[in-house]
VOTOR-819225 format. One record per residue (C-alpha): residue in three letters; x, y, z. Coordinates in steps of 0.05 Angstrom, whole numbers, plus 5000, padded with zeros to 4 digits. Layout:
! residues N
ALAXYZ ...
//
This chain:
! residues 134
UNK230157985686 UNK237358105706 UNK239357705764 UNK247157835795 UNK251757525848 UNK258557685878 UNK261657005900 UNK268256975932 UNK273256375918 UNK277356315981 UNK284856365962 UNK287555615949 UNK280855335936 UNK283054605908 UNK279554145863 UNK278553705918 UNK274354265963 UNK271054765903 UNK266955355915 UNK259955245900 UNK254655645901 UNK246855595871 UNK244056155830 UNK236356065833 UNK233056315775 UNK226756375743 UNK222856035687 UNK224156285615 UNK230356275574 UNK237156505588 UNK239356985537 UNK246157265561 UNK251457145610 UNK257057565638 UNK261657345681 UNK267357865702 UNK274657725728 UNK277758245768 UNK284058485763 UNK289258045803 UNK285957315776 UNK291457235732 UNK288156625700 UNK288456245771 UNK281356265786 UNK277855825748 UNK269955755746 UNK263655345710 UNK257155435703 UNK252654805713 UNK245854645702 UNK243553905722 UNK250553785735 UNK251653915657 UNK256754445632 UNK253555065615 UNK259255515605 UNK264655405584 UNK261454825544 UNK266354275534 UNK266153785605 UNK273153795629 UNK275154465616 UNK274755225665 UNK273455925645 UNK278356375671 UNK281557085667 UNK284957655689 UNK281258405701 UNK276258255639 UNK267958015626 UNK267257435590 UNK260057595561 UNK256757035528 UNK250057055484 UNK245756395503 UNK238556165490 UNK239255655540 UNK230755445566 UNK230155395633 UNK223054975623 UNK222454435677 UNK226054535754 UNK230354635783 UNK230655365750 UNK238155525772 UNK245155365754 UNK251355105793 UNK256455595806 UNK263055255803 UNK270255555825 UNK277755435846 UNK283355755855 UNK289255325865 UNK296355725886 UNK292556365901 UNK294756775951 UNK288457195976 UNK281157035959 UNK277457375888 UNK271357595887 UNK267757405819 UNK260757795787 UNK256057315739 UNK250657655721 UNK245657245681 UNK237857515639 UNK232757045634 UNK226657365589 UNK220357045576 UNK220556475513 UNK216056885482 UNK220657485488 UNK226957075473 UNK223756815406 UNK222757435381 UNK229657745398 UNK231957175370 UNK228357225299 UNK230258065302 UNK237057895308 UNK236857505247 UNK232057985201 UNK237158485230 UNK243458075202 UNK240458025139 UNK237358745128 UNK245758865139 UNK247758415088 UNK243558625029 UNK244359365054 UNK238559585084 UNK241059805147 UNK248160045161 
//
């Protein structure tokens, strides 16, 4: 399941006043997360993912992903097993000018499902290796 949202970080959103917004989700496993900059960011808007006011992405606690006009995918298995099922959309975007509007688009699949892409990923890494597969 692909779930998406567009969330705008007003221009000159301090540390003091951050955008939040909550991404409900679904039981299973997160498998992937994209998170696109647009053009004009210039590395001012900054953002985290939370989940139980833990960092999700980027991973170490005091730090912010940002960007400028790029995607910043990143390839989790992160199991949403017990509630809440969502994550805590963080952002600022201190000196800005005008608001941004940043996409995060997140899949959950089934464990079952995740498992197995999981262990086909590896069996696929290795069939490469010894020259199986090209």
């Amino acid at each position: 399941m692909l779930y998406a949202w567009d969330i705008t970080v007003p221009a000159n959103t301090l540390a003091t006043n951050l955008k939040t917004h909550l991404l409900k989700l679904t039981y299973g496993v997160i498998t992937k997360v994209d998170i696109k900059f647009p053009a004009g960011c210039h590395g001012l808007v900054a953002i985290r993912l939370l989940h139980a006011e833990s960092p999700l992405i980027p991973l170490n606690k005091d730090t912010w992903l940002t960007g400028d006009d790029e995607t910043v995918s990143s390839p989790e298995y992160f199991e949403l097993s017990t509630e809440p099922y969502a994550l805590k959309f963080v952002g600022k975007s201190p000196g800005t000018s005008y608001a941004h509007t940043i996409s995060v688009r997140i899949t959950v699949l089934p464990r079952e499902v995740a498992s197995l892409l999981s262990l086909l990923d590896i069996f696929t890494k290795i069939a490469k290796r010894m020259g199986l597969i090209d």
